[in-house]
VOLOLO-27273 format. One record per atom (N, C-alpha, C): residue in three letters; x, y negated, z negated. Coordinates in steps of 0.1 Angstrom, whole numbers, padded with zeros to 4 digits, always signed. Atoms other than C-alpha are relative to their C-alpha. Example, Ala and Ser with C-alpha at 12.3 -4.5 7.8 and 13.67 -1.06 7.14 Angstrom:
ALA+0009+0012+0000ALA+0123+0045-0078ALA+0009-0012+0000SER-0009+0011+0000SER+0137+0011-0071SER-0008-0011-0008
//
This chain:
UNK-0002+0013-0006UNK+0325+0294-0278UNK-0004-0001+0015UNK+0002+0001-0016UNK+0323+0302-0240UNK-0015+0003+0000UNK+0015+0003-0001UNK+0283+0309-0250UNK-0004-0015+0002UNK+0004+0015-0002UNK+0282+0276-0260UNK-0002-0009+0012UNK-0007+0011-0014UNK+0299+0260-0229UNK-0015+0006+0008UNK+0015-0006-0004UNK+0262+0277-0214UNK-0006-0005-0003UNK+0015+0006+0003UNK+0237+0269-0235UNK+0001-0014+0001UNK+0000+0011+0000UNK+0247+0236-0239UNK-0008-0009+0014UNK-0001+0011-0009UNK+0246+0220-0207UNK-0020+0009+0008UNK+0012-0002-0005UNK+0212+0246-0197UNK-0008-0008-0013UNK+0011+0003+0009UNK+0195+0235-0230UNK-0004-0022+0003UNK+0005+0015-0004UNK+0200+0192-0221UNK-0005+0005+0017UNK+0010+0004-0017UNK+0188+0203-0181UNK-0016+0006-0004UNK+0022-0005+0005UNK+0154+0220-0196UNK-0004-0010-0007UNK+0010+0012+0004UNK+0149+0189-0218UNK+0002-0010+0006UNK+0003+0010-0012UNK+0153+0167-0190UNK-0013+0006+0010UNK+0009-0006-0008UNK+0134+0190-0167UNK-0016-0004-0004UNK+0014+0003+0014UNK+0105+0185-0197UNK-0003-0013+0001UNK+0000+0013+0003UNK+0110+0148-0201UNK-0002-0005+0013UNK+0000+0002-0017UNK+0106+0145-0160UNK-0018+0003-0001UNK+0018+0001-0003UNK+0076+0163-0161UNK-0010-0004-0006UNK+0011+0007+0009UNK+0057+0144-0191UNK+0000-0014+0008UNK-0001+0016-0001UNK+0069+0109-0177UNK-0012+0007+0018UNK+0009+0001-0009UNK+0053+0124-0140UNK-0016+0001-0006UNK+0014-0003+0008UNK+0021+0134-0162UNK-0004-0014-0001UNK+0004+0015+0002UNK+0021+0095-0173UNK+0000-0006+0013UNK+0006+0003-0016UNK+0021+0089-0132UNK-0018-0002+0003UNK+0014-0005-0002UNK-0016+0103-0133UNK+0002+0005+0016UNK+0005-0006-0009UNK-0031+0121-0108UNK-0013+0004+0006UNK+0013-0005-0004UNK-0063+0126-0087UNK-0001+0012-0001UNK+0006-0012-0001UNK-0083+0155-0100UNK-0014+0002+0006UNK+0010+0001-0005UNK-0109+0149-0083UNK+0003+0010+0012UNK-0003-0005-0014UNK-0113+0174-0052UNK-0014+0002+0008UNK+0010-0006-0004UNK-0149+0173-0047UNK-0001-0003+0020UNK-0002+0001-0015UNK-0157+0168-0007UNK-0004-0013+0002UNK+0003+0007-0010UNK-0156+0138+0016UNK-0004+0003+0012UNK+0006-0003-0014UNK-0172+0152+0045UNK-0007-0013+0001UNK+0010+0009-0005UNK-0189+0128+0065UNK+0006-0010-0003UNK-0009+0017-0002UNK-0164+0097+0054UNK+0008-0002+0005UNK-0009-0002-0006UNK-0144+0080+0072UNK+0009-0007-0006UNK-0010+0006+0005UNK-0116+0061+0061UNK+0007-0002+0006UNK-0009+0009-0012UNK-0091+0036+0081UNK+0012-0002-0008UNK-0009+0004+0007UNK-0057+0042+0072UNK+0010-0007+0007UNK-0012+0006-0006UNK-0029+0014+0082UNK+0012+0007-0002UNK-0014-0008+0008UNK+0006+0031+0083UNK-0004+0013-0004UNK+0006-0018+0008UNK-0011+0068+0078UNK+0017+0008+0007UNK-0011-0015-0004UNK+0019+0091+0097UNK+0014-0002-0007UNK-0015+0003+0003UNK+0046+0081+0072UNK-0004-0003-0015UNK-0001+0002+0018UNK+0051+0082+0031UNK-0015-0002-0004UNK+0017+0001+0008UNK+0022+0071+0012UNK-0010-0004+0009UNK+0012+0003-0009UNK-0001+0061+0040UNK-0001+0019+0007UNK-0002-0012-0005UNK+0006+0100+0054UNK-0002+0010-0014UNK+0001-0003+0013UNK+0003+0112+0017UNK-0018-0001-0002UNK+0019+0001+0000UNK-0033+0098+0014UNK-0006+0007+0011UNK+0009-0012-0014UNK-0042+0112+0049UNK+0000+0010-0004UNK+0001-0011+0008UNK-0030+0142+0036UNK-0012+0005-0011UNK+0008-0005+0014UNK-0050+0145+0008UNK-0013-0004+0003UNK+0016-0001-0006UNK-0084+0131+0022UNK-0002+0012+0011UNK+0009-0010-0013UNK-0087+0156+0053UNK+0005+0009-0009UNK+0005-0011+0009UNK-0080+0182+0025UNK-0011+0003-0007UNK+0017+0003+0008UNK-0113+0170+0011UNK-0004-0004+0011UNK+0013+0000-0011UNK-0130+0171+0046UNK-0003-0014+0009UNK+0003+0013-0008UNK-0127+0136+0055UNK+0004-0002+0012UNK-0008+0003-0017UNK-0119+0119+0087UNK+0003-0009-0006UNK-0002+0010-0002UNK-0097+0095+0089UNK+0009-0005+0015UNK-0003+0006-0010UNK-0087+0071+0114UNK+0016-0008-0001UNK-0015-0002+0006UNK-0047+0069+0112UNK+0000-0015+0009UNK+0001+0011-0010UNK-0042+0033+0124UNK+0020-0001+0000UNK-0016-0001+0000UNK-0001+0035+0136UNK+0007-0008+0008UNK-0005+0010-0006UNK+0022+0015+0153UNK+0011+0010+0013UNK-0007-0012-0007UNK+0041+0051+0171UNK-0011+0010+0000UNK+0010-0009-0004UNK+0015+0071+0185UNK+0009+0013+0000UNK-0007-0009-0006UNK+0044+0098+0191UNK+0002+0004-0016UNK-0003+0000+0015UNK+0050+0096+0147UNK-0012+0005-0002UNK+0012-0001+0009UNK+0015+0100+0144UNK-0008+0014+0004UNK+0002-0012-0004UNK+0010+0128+0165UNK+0010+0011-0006UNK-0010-0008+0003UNK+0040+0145+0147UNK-0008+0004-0017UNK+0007+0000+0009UNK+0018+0135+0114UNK-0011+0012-0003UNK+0015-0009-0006UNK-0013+0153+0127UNK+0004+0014-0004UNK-0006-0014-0003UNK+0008+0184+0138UNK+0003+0006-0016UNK-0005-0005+0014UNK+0026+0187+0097UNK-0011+0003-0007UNK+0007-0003+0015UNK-0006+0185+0077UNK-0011+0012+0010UNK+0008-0006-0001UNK-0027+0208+0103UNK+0009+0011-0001UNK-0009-0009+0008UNK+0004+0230+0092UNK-0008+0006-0013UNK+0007+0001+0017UNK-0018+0230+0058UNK-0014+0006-0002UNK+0014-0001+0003UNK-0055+0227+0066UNK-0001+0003+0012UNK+0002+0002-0015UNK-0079+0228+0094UNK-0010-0011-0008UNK+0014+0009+0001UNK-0104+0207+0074UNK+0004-0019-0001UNK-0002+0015+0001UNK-0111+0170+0076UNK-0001-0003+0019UNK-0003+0002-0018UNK-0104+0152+0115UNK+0012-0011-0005UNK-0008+0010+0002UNK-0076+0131+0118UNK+0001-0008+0015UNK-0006+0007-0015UNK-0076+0103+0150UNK+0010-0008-0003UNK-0014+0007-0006UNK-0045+0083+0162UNK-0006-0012+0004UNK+0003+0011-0007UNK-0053+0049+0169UNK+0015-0010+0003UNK-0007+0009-0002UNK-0027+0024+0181UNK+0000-0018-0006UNK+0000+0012+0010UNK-0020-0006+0154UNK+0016-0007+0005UNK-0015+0009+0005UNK+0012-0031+0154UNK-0006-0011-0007UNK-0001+0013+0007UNK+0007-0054+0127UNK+0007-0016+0001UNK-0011+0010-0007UNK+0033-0075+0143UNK-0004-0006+0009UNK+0008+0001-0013UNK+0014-0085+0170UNK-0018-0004-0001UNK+0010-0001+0001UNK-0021-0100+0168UNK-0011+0003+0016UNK+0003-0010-0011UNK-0029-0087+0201UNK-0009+0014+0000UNK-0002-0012+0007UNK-0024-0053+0188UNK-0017+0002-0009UNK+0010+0002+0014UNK-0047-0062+0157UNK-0013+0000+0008UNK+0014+0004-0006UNK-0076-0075+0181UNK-0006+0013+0006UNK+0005-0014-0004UNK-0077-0044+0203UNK-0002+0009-0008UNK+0002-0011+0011UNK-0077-0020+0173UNK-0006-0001-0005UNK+0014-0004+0008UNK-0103-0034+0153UNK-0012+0001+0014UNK+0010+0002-0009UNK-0122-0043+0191UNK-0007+0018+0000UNK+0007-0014-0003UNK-0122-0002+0197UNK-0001+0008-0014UNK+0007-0005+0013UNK-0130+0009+0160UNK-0013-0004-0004UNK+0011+0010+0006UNK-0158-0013+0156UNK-0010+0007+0017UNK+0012-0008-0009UNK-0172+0001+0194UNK+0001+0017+0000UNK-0003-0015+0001UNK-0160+0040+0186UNK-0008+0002-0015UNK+0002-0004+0013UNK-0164+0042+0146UNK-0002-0009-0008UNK+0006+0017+0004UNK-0186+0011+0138UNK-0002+0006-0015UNK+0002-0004+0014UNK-0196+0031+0103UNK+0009+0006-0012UNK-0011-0002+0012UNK-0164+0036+0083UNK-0003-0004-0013UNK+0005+0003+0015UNK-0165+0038+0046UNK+0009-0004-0008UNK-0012+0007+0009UNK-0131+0023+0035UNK+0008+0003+0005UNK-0013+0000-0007UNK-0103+0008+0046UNK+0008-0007-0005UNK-0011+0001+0008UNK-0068+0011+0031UNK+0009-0010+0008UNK-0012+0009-0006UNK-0044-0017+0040UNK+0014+0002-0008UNK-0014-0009+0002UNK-0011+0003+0032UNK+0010-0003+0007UNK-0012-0003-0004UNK+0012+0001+0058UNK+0008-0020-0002UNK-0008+0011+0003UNK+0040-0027+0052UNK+0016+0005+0003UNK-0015-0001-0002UNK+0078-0030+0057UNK+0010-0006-0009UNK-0008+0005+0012UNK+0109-0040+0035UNK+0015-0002+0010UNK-0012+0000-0014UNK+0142-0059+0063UNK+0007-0007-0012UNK-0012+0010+0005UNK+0171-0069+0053UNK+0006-0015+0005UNK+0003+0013-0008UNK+0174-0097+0083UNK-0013-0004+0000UNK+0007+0011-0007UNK+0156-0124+0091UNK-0007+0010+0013UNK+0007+0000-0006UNK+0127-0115+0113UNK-0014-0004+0002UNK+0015+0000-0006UNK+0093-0125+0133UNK-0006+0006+0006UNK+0013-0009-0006UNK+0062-0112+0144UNK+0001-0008+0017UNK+0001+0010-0015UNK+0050-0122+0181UNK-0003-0011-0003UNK+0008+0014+0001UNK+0032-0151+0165UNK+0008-0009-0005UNK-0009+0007+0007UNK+0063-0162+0150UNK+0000-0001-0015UNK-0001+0001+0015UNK+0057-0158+0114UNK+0013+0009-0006UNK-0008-0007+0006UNK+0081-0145+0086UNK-0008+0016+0001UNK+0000-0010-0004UNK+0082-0108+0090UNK-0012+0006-0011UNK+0007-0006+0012UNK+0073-0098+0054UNK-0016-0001+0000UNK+0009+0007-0001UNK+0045-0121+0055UNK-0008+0001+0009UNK+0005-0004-0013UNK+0035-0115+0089UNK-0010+0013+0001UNK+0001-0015+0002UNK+0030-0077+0085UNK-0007+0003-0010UNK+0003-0005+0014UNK+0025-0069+0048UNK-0015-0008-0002UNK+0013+0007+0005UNK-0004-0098+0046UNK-0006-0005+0009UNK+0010+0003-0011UNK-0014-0115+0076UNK-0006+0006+0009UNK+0007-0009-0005UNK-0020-0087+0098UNK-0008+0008-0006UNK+0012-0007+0002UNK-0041-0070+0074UNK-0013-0012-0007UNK+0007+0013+0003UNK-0056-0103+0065UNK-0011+0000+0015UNK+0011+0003-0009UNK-0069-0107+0103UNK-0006+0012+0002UNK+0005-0011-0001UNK-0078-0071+0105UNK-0010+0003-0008UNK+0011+0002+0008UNK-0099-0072+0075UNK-0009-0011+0009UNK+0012+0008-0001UNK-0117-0105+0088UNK-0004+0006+0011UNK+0010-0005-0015UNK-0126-0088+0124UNK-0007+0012-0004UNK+0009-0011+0005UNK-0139-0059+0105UNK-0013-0002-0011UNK+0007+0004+0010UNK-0156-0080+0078UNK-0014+0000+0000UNK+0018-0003-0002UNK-0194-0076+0095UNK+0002+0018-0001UNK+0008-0014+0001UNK-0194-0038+0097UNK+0006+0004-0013UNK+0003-0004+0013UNK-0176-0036+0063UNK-0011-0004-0007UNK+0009+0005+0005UNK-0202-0058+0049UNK-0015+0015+0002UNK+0008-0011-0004UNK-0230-0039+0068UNK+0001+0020-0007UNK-0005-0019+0003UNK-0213+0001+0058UNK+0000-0005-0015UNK-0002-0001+0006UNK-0210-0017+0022UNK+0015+0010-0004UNK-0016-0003-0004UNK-0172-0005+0032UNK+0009-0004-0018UNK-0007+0004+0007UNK-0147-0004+0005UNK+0015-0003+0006UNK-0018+0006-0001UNK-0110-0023+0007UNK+0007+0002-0011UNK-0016-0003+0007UNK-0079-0010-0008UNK+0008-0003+0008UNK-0010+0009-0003UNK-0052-0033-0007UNK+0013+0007-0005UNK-0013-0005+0005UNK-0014-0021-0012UNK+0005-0008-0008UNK-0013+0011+0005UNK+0006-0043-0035UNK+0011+0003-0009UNK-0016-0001+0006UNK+0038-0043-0058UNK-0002-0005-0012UNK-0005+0009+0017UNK+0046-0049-0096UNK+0012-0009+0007UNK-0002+0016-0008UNK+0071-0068-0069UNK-0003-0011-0002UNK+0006+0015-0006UNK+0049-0098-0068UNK+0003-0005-0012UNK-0001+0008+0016UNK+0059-0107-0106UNK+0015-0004-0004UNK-0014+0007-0004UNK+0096-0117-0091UNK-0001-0011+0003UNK+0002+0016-0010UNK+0081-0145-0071UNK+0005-0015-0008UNK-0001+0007+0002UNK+0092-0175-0075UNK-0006-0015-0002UNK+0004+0012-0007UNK+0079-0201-0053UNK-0017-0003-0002UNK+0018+0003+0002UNK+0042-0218-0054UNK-0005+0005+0010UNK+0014-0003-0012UNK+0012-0206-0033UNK+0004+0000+0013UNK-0006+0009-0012UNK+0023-0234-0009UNK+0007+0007+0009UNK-0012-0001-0006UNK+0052-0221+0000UNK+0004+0016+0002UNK-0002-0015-0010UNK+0044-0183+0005UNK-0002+0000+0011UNK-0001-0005-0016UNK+0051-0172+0041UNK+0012-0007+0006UNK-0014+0007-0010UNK+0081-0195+0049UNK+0009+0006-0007UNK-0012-0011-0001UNK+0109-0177+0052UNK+0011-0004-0013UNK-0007-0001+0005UNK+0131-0172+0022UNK+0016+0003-0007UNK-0013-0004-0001UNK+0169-0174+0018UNK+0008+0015-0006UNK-0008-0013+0000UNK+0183-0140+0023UNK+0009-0003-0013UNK-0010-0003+0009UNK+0209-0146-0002UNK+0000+0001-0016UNK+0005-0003+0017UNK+0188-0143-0035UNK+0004+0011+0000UNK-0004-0017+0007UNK+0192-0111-0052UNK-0017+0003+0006UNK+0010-0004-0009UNK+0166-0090-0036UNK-0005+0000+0009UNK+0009+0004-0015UNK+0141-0096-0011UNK-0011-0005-0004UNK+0009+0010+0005UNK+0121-0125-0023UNK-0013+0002+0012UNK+0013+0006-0011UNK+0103-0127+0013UNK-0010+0014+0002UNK+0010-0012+0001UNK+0090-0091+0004UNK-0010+0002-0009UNK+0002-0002+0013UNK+0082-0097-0032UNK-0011-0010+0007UNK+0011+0009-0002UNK+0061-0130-0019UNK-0012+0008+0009UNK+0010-0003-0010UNK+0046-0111+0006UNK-0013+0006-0008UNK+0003-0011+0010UNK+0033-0084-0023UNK-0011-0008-0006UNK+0008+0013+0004UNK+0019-0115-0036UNK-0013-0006+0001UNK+0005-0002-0012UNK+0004-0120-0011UNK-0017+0003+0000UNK+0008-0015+0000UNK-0014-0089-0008UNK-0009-0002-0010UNK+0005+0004+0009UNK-0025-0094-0046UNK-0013-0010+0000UNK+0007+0011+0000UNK-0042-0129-0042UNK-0011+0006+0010UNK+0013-0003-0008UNK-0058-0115-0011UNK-0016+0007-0003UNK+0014-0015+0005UNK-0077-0083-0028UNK-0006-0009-0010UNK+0009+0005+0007UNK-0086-0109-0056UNK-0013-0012+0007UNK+0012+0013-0007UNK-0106-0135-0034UNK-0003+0010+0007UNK+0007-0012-0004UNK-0120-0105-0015UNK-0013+0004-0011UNK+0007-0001+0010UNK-0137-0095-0048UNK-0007-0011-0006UNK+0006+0010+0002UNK-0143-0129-0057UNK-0012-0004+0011UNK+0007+0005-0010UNK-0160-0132-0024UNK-0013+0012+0004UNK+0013-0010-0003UNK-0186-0100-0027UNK+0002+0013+0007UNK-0006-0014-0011UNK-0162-0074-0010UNK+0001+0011-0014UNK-0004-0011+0008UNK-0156-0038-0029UNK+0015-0001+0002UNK-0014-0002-0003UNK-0121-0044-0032UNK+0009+0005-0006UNK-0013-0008+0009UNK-0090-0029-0049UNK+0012-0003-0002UNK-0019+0001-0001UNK-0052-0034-0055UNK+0001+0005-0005UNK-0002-0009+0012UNK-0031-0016-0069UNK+0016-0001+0003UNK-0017-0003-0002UNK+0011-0007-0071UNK+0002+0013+0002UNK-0005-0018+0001UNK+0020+0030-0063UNK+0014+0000-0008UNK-0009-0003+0007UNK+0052+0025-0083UNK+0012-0002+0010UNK-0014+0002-0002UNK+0088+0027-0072UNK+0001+0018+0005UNK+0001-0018-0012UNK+0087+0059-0042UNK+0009+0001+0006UNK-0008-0002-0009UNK+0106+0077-0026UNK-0003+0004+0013UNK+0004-0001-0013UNK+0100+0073+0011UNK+0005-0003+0007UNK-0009+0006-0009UNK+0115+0061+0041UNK-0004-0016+0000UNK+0007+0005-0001UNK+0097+0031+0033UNK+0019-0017-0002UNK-0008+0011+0003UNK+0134+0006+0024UNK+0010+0009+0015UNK-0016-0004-0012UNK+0154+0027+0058UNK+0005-0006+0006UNK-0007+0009-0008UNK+0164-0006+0070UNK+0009-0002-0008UNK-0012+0001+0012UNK+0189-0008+0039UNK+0010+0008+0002UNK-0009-0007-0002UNK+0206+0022+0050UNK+0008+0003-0014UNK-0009+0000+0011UNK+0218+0031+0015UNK+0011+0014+0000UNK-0009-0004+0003UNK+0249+0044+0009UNK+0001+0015-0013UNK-0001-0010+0007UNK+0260+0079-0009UNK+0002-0006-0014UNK+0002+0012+0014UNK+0270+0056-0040UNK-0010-0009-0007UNK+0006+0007+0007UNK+0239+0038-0042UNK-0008+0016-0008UNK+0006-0008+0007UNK+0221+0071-0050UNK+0004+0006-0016UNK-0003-0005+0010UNK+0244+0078-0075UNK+0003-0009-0014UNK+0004+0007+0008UNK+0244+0047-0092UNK-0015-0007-0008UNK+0011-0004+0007UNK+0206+0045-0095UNK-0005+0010-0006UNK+0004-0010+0005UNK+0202+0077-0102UNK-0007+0000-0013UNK+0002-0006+0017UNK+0195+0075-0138UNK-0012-0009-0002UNK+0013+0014+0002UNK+0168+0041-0130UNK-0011+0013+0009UNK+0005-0010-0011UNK+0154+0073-0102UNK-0003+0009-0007UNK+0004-0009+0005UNK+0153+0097-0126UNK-0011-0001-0006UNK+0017+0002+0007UNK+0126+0079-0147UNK-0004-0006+0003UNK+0014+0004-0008UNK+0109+0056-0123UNK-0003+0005+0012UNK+0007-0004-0016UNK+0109+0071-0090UNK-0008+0010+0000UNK+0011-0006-0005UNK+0080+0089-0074UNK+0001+0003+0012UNK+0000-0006-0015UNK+0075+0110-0048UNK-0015-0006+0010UNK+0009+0007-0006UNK+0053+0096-0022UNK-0009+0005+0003UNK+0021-0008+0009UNK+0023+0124-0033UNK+0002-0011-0015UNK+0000+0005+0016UNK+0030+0109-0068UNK-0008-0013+0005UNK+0002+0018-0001UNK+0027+0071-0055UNK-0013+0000+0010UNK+0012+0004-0008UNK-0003+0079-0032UNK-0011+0004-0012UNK+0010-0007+0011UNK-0024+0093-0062UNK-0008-0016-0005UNK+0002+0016+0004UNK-0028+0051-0072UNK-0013-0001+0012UNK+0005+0005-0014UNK-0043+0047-0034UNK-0013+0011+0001UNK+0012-0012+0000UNK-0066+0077-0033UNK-0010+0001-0014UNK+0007+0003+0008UNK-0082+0071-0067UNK-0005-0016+0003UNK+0005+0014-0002UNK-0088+0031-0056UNK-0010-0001+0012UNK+0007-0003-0009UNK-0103+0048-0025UNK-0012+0010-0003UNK+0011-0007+0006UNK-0123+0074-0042UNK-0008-0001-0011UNK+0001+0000+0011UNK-0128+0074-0075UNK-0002-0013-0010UNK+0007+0016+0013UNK-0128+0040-0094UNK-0008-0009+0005UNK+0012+0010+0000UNK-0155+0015-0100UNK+0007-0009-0003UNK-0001+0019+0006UNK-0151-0024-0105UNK-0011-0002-0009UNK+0006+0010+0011UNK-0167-0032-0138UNK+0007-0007-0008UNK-0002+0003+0009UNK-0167-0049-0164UNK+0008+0002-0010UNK-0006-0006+0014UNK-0164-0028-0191UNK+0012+0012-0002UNK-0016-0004-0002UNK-0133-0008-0175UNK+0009-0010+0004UNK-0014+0010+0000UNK-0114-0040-0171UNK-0009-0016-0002UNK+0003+0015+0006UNK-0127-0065-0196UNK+0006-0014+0003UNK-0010+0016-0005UNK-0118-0103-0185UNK+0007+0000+0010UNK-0005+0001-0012UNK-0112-0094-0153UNK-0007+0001+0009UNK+0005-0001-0014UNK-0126-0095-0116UNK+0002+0006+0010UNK-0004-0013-0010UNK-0110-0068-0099UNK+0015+0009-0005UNK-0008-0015+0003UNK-0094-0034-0102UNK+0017+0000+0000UNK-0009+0000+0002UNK-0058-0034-0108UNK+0010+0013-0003UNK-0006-0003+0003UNK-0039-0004-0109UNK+0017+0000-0004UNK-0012+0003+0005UNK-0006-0003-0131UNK+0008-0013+0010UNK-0004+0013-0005UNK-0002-0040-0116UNK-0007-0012-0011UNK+0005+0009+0007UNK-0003-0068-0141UNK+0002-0014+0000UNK-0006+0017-0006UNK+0004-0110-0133UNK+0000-0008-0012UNK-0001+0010+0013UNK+0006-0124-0170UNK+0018+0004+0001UNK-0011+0001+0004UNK+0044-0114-0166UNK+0004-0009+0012UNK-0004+0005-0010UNK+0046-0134-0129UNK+0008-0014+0000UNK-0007+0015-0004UNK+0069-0161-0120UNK-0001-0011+0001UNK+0007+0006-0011UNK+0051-0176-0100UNK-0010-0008-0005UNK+0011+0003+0005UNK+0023-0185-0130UNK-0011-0006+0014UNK+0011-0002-0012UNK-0002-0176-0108UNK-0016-0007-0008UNK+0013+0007+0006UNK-0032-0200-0111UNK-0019+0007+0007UNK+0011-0002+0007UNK-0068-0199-0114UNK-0002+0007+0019UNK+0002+0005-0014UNK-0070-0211-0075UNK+0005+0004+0007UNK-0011-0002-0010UNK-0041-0199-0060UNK-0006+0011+0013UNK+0008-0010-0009UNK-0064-0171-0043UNK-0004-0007+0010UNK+0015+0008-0009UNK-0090-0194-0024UNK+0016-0007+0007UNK-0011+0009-0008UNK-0056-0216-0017UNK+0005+0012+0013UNK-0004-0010-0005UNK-0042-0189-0002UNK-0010+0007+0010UNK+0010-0002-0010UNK-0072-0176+0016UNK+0002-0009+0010UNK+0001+0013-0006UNK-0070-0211+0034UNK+0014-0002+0010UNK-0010+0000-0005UNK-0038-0210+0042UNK+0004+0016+0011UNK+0003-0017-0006UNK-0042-0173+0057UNK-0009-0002+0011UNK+0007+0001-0014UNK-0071-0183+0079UNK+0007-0010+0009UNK-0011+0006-0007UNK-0046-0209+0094UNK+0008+0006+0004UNK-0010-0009-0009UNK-0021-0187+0102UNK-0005+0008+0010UNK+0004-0007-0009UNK-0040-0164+0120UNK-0014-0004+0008UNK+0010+0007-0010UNK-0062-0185+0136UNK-0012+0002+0001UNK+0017-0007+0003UNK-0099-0175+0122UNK-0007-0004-0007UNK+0010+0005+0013UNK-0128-0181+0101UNK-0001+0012-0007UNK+0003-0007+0009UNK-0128-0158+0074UNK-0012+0004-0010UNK+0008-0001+0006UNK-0164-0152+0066UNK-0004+0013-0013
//
């Protein structure tokens, strides 16, 4: 009997252990390792979770990339951990606040006079608040950050992507298929007191519409979802020793570590094509992100709408 009291409880942790690592197998993963020497790659949000995950894993394959960060002092601490690892690849520090279009102008002004020929650039970095917040320009936070600053960032880069035939990978959320509200009414601020965080989920949305009128418009573009990660990426929540233990068991089978959730981002940046005949009846690349379950019945237009309403906010022509 006292065997028993043993095997038991080792024989269900080895077929959990098993059942963990088939479901990470169904994650996928880049096998690709051949070399990027000589590319560069612009990562938003690189010294932290999946934006620090992809850096990671391109300057292991030789690349440079250009860590675009909002803490130069985070990003130099980034640098320092992965040349822990490698020596190959380059990694520069540039100074980004997405919060700020200021910020945005000067960053793309000295990338475009330093590193006019970059070969794709990931718009990754984003945030998830629990308050009410604005950017300098006054917009909602989510919205602000997560879509309009890489919205104007993309358009001041939009001649030497065009020119470098540059590809765009866009971040977004199986999130965006909470949404509620119309088109219209993404970016105005959202009553805190839904369940969730509506003004993050719209933002996600957002993001979505963006990468599809991008493609619609003759750009190499991408979206995709990295899944449900574990990263510092919600530490404005401050969760509690009881929430871990009450998700736990939703954690055991959807969360990802933020190698796992960067694997989405580094295949959209390396690896996949936009055809056709890998995604019948469609117009652009979508990893594990799908909008027939959305809220929001997302229409035909809502993109171009949405474009329109995007170059209004940030005060541009979006050629």
């Amino acid at each position: 009997m006292s065997l028993l009291y043993i095997l038991i409880p080792v024989g269900v942790g080895a077929a959990l252990y098993v059942m963990r690592k088939l479901r990470e197998r169904h994650f996928g993963w880049v096998r690709n390792n051949s070399s990027l020497k000589d590319r560069i790659f612009v990562v938003t949000g690189a010294n932290t979770g999946l934006g620090f995950e992809t850096t990671r894993a391109l300057v292991h394959r030789h690349a440079t990339v250009i860590m675009a960060c909002r803490n130069m002092e985070k990003a130099q601490e980034a640098i320092t951990a992965i040349r822990k690892e490698t020596g190959n690849g380059f990694m520069i520090p540039l100074e980004l606040d997405l919060a700020s279009f200021d910020s945005i102008k000067s960053f793309a002004a000295k990338l475009i006079a330093d590193y006019p020929h970059f070969d794709c650039l990931i718009n990754n970095a984003g945030l998830a608040l629990r308050t009410e917040q604005t950017t300098k320009e006054g917009l909602e936070m989510h919205f602000g950050v997560n879509h309009v600053g890489h919205f104007l960032l993309t358009s001041l880069l939009s001649k030497r992507i065009k020119e470098n035939a540059a590809r765009v990978v866009v971040v977004s959320s199986k999130m965006h298929e909470k949404v509620t509200v119309d088109v219209q009414s993404i970016g105005n601020p959202i009553s805190s007191s839904r369940r969730g965080n509506p003004n993050y989920n719209a933002s996600k949305l957002a993001n979505f519409l963006f990468a599809k009128e991008l493609y619609k418009k003759g750009y190499d573009a991408h979206v995709l979802c990295p899944g449900l990660c574990h990263t510092d990426f919600f530490r404005d929540y401050n969760p509690k020793w009881y929430h871990y233990v009450l998700f736990s068991p939703i954690a055991w089978w959807y969360l990802r570590s933020a190698r796992q959730g960067a694997q989405n981002i580094i295949h959209c940046a390396t690896d996949n094509v936009n055809t056709e005949e890998k995604n019948p009846g469609k117009n652009y690349f979508v990893v594990n992100l799908k909008q027939t379950k959305s809220k929001a019945r997302i229409q035909e237009g809502d993109s171009e709408t949405l474009w329109k309403i995007s170059e209004q906010k940030a005060g541009i022509k979006f050629e």
